[in-house]
C-alpha atoms as one frame of an Amber mdcrd trajectory, in Angstrom:
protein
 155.720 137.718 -16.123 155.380 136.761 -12.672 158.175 133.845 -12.408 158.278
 131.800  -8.642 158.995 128.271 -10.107 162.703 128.217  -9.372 162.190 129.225
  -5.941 159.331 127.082  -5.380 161.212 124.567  -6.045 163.942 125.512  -3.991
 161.717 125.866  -1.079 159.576 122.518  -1.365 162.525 119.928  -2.101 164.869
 121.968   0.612 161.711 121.328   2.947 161.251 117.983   2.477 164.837 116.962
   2.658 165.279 118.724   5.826 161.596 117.476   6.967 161.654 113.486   6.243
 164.528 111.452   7.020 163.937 109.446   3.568 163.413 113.027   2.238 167.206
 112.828   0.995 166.535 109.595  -1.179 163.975 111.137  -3.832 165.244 112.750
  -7.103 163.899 115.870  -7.691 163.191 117.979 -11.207 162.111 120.792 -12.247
 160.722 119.512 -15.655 158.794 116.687 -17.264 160.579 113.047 -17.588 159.774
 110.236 -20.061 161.349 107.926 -17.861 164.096 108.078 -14.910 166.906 105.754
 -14.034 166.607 106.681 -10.203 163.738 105.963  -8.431 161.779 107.622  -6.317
 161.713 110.825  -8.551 159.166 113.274  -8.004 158.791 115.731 -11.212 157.621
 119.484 -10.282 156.342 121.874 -13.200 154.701 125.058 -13.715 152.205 123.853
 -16.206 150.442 127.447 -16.573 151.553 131.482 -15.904 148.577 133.555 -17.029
 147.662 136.882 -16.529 144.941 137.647 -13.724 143.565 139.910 -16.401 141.053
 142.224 -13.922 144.665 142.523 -12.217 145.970 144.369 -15.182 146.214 148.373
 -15.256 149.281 150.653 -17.381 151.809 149.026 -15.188 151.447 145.871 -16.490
 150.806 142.588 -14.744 149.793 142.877 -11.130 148.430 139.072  -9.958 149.336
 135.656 -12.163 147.772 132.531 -11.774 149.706 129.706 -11.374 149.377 126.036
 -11.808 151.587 123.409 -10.720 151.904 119.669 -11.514 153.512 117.229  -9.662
 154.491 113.598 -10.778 155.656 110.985  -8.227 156.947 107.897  -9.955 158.252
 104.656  -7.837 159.288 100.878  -8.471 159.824  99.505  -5.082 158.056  96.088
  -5.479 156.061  95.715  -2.857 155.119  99.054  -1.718 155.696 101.348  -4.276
 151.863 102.614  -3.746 152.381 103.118  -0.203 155.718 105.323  -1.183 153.848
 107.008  -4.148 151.521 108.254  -1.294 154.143 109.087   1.593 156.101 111.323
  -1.033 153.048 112.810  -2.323 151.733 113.531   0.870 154.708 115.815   1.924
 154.625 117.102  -1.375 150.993 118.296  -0.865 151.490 119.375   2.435 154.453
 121.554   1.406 151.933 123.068  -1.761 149.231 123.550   0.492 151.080 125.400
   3.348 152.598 128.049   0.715 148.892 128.657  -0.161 148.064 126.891  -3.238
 144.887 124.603  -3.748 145.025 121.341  -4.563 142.958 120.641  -8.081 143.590
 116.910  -8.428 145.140 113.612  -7.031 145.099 110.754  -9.305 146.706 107.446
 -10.154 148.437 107.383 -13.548 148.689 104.019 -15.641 152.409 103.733 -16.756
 151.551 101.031 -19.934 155.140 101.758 -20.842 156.159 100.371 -18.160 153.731
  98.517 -15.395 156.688  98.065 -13.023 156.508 102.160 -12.425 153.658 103.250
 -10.232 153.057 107.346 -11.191 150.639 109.519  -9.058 149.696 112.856 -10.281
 148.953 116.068  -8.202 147.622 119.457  -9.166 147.873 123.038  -7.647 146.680
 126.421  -8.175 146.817 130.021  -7.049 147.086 133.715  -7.764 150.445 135.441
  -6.940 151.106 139.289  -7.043 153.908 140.931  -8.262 155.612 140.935  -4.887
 155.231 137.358  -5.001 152.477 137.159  -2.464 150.807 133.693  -3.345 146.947
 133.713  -2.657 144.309 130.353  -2.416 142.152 130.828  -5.506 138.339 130.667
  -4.318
């Protein structure tokens, strides 16, 4: 299996901390939450790690695909869309300069709670065994 999450991770919160003066206020993870006591928390997961199956030979697995999903939950009350969006946006832009495509940006209902705003974000590429990460057309 072609495993990058951890250092992903590593990479995209370091990034953003270092980038964004507010940066150092979010709560990162590296795995799905029900609910979060700190706020803003952005969730990152590798949703999907499947073969590239024409990338397959004796050798084993050559090329993965890879899909991401990223969760961005705040409760400010009167801008929490506005900081939903801000956080998001670095998020993306730290996705999309690593070479992943973006699939989806939505706005989640949070019915279990309507004072938590949620965005959702989607990614996608191929990475090689070396850990090369390549757009998917």
């Amino acid at each position: 299996m072609i495993d990058i999450e951890q250092r992903l991770f590593h990479e995209i919160v370091t990034e953003i901390e270092e980038k964004y003066a507010w940066g150092s206020s979010v709560r990162f993870l590296n795995d799905y939450i029900a609910s979060s006591q700190v706020f803003p928390c952005v969730s990152i997961v590798e949703r999907d790690n499947r073969t590239h199956t024409r990338s397959m030979d004796n050798g084993g697995e050559r090329l993965a695909t890879l899909d991401y999903e990223v969760n961005v939950y705040t409760n400010s009350m009167e801008n929490r869309k506005t900081e939903a969006r801000r956080i998001l946006s670095a998020v993306d832009d730290a996705f999309l300069r690593r070479g992943f495509r973006r699939r989806i940006i939505e706005q989640i209902p949070n019915p279990e709670d309507w004072s938590v705003f949620r965005m959702l974000a989607r990614y996608t590429a191929n990475v090689d065994e070396n850990h090369v990460i390549y757009k998917r057309p």
